[in-house]
C-alpha positions, 0 to 999 in steps of 0.5 A: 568495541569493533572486535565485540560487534564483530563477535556478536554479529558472527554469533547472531549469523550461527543462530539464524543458521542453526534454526534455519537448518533446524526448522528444515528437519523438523518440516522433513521429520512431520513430512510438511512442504512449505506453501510454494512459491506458485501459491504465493505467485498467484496472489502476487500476479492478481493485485499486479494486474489489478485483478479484484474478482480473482482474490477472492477464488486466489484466497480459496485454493487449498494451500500446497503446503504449510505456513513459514514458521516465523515463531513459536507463538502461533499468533505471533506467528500468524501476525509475522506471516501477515506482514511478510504477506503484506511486503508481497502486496506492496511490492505488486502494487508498485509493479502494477504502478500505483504510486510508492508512497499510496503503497507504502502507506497502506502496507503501513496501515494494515501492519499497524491493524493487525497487531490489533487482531486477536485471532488466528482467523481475524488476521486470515479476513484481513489479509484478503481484505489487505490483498482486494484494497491493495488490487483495487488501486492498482486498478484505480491508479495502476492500470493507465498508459501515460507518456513518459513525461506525464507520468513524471509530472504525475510522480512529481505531482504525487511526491509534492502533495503536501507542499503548493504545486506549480504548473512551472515546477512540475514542467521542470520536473516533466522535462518539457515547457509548462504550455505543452504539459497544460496541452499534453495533460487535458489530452492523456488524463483527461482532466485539467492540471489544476482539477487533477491536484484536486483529485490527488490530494482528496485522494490521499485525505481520504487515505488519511481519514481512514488509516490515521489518526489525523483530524480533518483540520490537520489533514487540511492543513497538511494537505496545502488548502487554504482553509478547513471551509475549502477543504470540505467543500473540494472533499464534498465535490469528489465524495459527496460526503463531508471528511467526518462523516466519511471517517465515521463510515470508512473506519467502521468499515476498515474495522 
C-alpha cells in the first residue's frame, strides 16, 4: 500500500511539473509576462497599513502583466485567482494586527461568496470590495500601540469570546495581577474591561449576522449572553439597530 501511495505521490509531483513548464512555454510562446510581484505588493502594503483611500486607485493601475493560469476554465480561473487574492488579504491583515480568527473568518466568507459569482467582472467588484473590508479592519482593529501585556489580554479576550470571560483568567493570561490589568486596561483602551467584552462580542455578532447563516438567538447564545432580550438591548447600544434589521441592511449590502 505504502509503495502504491508512493507511485502515485511521484506521478501527481510529474504532472504538476509538466504543466508548470508547459504553461511557462505557452506564457513565452504569446510574449505574456506574469502580474509581477510589485503589483501584488501594492495591494498587500495598502490593507497592511490600513490604507482605504488607496484601494481603490491600487485597483485602477493598469496590470504589468497577465493573470496566473490556475484553470482552463475562465471562470473557474477567475474564482481560483480570487481566493489566491484573498489568501494575500488575510495574511496583510494579521500583519497589520487584526486578530487571527476576524481575518480567517472573512477570508471564509468572501471565498464562499464567490462561488456564488456568475461573471468574470462580479468576482473583479467583489475582490476590491474584499481588499477595502479587509483594509477597514486593519484600520479599525490593526492600527493601536497596546503593551505587551494588553495585547495578550485582548488576544485572550478575542479567543475566548464564545465562552464567560473573567478579569482573573485573562490577568493569568496577560502574565500580570487582575488590579493591574483593571488599571493598565482603562488607561491604554480607554474603556472599561467589562465594556470592552461588550464591544468585542457585538463585533464578532455583527460579523456573524453579515457573512452567516446564523439567527440572532443562536449568535446570542453563541456569543455567552445571558438572554436573547439582553443581546438586543447591548446589539442596540454599539449599533443603534436591532441584530434583524442590521441583517437585513448589511446582507443586502454585502450582496
Amino acid at each position: 500500500m505504502q509503495e502504491k501511495s508512493k507511485e502515485y505521490n511521484e506521478k501527481e509531483q510529474q504532472v504538476a511539473e509538466n504543466r508548470s513548464r508547459n504553461t511557462l512555454f505557452e506564457r513565452r510562446e504569446n510574449l505574456q509576462k506574469h502580474e509581477s510581484y510589485a503589483s501584488e505588493r501594492r495591494q498587500y502594503d495598502a490593507i497592511r497599513n490600513g490604507q482605504t483611500d488607496r484601494i481603490q486607485s491600487v485597483f485602477q493601475i493598469t496590470p504589468d502583466g497577465t493573470p496566473g493560469i490556475l484553470s482552463r476554465n475562465e471562470l473557474r480561473n477567475s474564482k481560483n485567482m480570487f481566493i489566491a487574492g484573498i489568501t494575500l488579504f488575510t495574511r496583510a491583515a494579521i500583519e497589520g494586527g487584526v486578530p487571527e480568527e476576524t481575518a480567517y473568518a472573512l477570508s471564509d466568507g468572501y471565498i464562499q461568496t464567490v462561488e456564488e459569482c456568475t461573471s468574470k467582472s462580479s468576482i473583479e467588484k467583489l475582490s476590491q470590495k474584499a481588499a477595502l473590508r479587509f483594509a477597514q479592519e486593519v484600520q479599525k482593529s490593526g492600527m493601536r500601540h497596546y503593551s505587551r501585556e494588553i495585547e495578550a489580554a485582548v488576544k485572550y479576550i478575542h479567543l475566548h469570546l464564545h465562552v464567560p470571560v473573567t478579569l482573573e483568567e485573562t490577568a493569568e493570561a496577560a502574565g500580570i495581577s487582575a488590579s493591574y490589568l483593571s488599571r493598565l486596561f482603562k488607561k491604554e483602551t480607554g474603556m472599561l474591561f467589562v465594556d470592552y467584552i461588550q464591544k468585542e462580542r457585538i463585533e464578532a455578532a455583527c460579523n456573524m449576522l453579515t457573512y452567516s447563516d446564523y439567527t440572532a438567538a443562536q449568535i446570542s447564545e453563541y456569543l455567552c449572553f445571558s438572554t436573547q432580550s439582553y443581546f438586543i438591548k447591548i446589539f442596540r447600544k454599539y449599533t443603534g439597530t436591532t441584530p434583524a434589521k442590521y441583517k437585513k441592511y448589511k446582507v443586502q449590502d454585502w450582496k
